[in-house]
N, C-alpha and C positions, 0 to 999 in steps of 0.2 A: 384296205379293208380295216375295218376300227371294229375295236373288242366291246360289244355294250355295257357289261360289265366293270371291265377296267376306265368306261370313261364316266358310267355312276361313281364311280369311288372316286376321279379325281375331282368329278365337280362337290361331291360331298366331301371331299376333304378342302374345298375353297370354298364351301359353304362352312364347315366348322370353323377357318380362320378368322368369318367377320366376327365383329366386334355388334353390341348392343348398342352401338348410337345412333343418331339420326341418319350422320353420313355414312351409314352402313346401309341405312332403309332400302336406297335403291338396286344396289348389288345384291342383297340379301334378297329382293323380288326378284331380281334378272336370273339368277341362280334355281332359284322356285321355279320361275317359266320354266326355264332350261330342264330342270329334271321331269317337268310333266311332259315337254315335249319329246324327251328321250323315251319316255314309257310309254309313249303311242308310237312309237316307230317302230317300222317293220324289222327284224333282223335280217339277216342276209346271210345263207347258212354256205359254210366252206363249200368249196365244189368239188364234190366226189370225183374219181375215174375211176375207168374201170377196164375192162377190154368184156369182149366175147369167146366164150369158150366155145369153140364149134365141138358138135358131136355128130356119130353120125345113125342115123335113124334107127328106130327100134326092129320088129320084126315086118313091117310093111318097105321101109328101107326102098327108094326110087333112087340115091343118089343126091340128093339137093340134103347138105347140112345142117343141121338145128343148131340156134344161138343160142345162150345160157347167159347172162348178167353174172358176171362176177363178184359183182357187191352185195346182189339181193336175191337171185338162183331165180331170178326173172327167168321165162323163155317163151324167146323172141318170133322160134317158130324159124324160117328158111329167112328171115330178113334182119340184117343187123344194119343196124343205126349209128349215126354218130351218137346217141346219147340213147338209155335205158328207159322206154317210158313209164315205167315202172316203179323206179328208185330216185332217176333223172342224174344220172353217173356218166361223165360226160365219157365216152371210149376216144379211146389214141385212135390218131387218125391212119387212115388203110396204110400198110409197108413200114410202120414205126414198129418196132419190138414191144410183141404182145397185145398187139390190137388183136389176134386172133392167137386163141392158143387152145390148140387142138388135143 
């Protein structure tokens, strides 16, 4: 994964190196492209996890446990997911430590 941030700053620090001459002209455009292209691109945001907190039902209470989103206090209702649709936090998969923590 590439930090967008950190790769504006290195193309604008190899845009500050050219020089004013002709034979700069072209790299001096390649580098232009290059930054407009990077500011239309999409980010790609870190991937959350998370697990499900089961709980177990209020005063109507049948037995079947409620899910709860750990990252976002999502709830899921009696169905846990690989992932939050909520928040979109991907949870550990079933029998990993803390896919479910009660």
């Amino acid at each position: 994964m590439i930090d967008r941030d950190v790769l504006e700053r290195k193309i604008q620090d190899a845009k500050d190196c050219l020089g004013n001459t002709v034979d700069d002209l072209p790299r001096y455009l390649a580098v232009g492209v290059m930054q407009m292209f990077l500011k239309d691109m999409p980010t790609i945001d870190p991937v959350k996890h998370g697990r499900w907190i089961e709980h177990k039902g209020g005063d109507d209470y049948i037995g079947y446990p409620i899910y709860e989103c750990s990252e976002c206090g999502y709830d899921a209702g009696e169905t846990a997911t690989n992932y939050c649709p909520n928040c979109g936090a991907l949870m550990r998969e079933d029998g990993e430590e803390g896919w479910l923590n009660g």
